[in-house]
N, C-alpha and C positions, 0 to 999 in steps of 0.2 A: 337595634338588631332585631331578626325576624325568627331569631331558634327557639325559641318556648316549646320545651316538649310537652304534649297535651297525653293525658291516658283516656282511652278508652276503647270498651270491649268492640271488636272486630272481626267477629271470626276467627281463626284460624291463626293469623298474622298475628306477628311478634311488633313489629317496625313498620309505620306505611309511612311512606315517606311523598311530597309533589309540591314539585317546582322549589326545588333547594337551587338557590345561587349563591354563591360565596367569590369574594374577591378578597385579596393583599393589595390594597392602596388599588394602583391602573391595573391591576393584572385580576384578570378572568380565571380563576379555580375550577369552579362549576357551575352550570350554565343550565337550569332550569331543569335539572333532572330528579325523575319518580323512581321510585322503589320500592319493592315492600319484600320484606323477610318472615314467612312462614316457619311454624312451628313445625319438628321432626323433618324439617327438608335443609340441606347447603345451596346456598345460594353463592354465588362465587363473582369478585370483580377483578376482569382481568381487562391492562391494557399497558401499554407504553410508559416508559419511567416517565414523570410530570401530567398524569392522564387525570389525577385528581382522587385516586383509589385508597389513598390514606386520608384526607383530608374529607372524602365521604365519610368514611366509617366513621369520626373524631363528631363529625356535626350527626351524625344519627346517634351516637351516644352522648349527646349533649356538652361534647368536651370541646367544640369551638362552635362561633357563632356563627350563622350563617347571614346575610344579608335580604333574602325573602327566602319563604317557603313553609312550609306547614310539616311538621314530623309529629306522630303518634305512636304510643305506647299502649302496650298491653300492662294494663293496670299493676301495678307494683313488679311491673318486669325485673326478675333478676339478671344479672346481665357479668359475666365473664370476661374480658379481657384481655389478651398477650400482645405485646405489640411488638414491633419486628425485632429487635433488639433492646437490653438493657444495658448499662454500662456500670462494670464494676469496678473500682479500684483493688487493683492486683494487694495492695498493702492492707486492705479490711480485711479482719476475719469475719466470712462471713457463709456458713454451711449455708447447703438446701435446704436443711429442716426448718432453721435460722427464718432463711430469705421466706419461706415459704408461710412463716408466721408471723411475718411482720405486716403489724395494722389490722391483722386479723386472726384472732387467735386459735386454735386446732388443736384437737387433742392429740396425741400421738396414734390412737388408732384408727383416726380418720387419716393422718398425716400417711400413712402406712400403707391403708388403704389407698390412696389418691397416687403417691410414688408407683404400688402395684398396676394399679389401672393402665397408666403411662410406659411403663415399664422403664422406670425409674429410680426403683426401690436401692438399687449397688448401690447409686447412689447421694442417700439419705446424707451422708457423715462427710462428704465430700466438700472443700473449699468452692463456689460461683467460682470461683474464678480461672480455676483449674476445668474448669468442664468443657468436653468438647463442645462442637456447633449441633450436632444430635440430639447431646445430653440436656441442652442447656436449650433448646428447641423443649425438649419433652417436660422439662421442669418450669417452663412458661408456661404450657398447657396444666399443667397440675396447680398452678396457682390460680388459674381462669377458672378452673375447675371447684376452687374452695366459696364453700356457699351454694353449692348445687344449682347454680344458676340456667333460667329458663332460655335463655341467648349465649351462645358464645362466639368471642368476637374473634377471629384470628389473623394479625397482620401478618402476610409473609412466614407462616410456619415453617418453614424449611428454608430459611437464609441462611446460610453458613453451614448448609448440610450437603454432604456428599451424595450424588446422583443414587448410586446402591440405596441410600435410608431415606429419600423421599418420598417413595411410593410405602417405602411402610409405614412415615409420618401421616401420608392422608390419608392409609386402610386405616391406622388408629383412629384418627379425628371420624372417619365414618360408622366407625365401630362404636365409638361415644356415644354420634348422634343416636343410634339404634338402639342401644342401652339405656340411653337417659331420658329419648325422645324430646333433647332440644332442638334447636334449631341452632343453626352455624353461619355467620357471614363472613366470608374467608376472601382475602385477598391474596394473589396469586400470579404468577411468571410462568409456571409451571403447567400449562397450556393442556398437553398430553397426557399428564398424569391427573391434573384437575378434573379434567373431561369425565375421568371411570368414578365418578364420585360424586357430581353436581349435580341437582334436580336443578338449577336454575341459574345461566350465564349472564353475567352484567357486562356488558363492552363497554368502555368509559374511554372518553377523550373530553374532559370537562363535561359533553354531555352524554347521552345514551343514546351510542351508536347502533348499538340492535340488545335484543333482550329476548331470553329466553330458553327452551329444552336444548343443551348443546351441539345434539346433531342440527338445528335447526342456526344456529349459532353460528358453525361452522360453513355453513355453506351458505351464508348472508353474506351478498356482494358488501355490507360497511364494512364486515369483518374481514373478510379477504384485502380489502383493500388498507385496512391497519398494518395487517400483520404479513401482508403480500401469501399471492396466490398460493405459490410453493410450501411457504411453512402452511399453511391453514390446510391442505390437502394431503402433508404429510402426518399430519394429528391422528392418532388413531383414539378410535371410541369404542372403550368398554362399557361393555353390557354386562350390568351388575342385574340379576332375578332376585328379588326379594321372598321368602316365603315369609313373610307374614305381615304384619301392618301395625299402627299404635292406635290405642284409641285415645280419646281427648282428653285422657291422666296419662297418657305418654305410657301403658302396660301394654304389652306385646299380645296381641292374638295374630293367630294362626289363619293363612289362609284356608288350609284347607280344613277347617273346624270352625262352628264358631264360638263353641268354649275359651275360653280366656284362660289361658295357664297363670299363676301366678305370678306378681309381679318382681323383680331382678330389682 
């Protein structure tokens, strides 16, 4: 196998990734595609069920092998985690606080703090197994979230979530990134609503079909041609205005200052 992730400093970049191929036995997964995920920006892979989008993310966090290719790390990169779904047995007892401290332990006022963040805090006391698709959405993010990690990874955040709370699942995931000044590699269906949130579009069908700013994305004849002309022209794109910027400790300054308020 070709996946040895190598560290080392890069700029800016979290994950560079070139010439990742992965196969199951005869079958072709992904086909000699690059990427790289920057720090303080979402990068997003969107594409057709079987496009390779989970199977990317797995081999860029070292969690399946790939067959060639080259992947590098930002030196002791912390790295978060959700992945699209977990499965609980309805007959475990097993709280959020619980689930949320297993294999990694948390004090209660970090646990507290992390619930609030997410807006998850109701709840803390609550059975997995009882939680909705929102709840249990936001309580994945809060365990990615333990370890303050410099990467978070998010399969599918809003699977099992009702159209109304998906666009406030990605203002939270973007409100994170601003807050924490990580970097986010989020995999997504949600086309419209990714769009108002993405500095960076991956179109995936084993390879990489087009790449880049998503108005630029959208109006790429490969893209159109995946996702057919009509849906790609009914997408609308938000224009999110930033006032202000991170510097390379991830603290927030002000555009229009260049005073540095302290850091959040």
């Amino acid at each position: 196998m070709a996946s040895t992730v190598e560290t080392r400093k890069h700029g800016g970049s979290l994950i560079d990734a070139h010439g990742i191929t992965l196969r199951f036995g005869d079958r072709l997964i992904l086909d000699n595609v690059d990427i790289t995920v920057n720090r303080n920006e979402i990068t997003t892979l969107i594409g057709l069920n079987g496009s390779g989008k989970t199977s990317l993310v797995r081999v860029l966090l070292g969690l399946t092998d790939c067959q060639a290719g080259k992947i590098w790390h930002r030196p002791d990169l912390r790295i978060g985690y959700a992945p699209q779904s977990v499965a609980i047995d309805p007959t475990l007892p097993l709280t959020v606080s619980r689930f949320l401290s297993l294999g990694q332990p948390i004090s209660g006022v970090d646990l507290d703090e992390l619930l609030d963040e997410v807006g998850a805090k109701a709840v803390k006391h609550d059975q997995m197994a009882v939680l909705s698709g929102g709840e249990i959405s936001r309580v994945l993010l809060a365990r990615a979230l333990v370890g303050d990690p410099e990467l978070l990874a998010l399969d599918e955040p809003t699977s099992g979530v009702d159209v109304a709370s998906q666009a406030a699942l990605y203002d939270l995931i973007a409100r994170i990134r601003d807050r924490r000044g990580c970097g986010v590699l989020l995999v997504s269906h949600d086309l419209h609503l990714v769009m108002a949130a993405t500095q960076t579009v991956v179109c995936l069908n084993r390879h990489v079909c087009c790449t880049g700013h998503p108005e630029a994305v959208v109006n790429d004849p490969a893209f159109q041609n995946l996702f057919g002309v009509q849906i790609s022209s009914a997408i609308a794109l938000y224009r999110h205005h930033h006032d202000h910027r991170h510097d390379d400790a991830g603290r927030i300054v002000s555009l229009s200052s260049s005073t540095e308020p302290p850091a959040r």
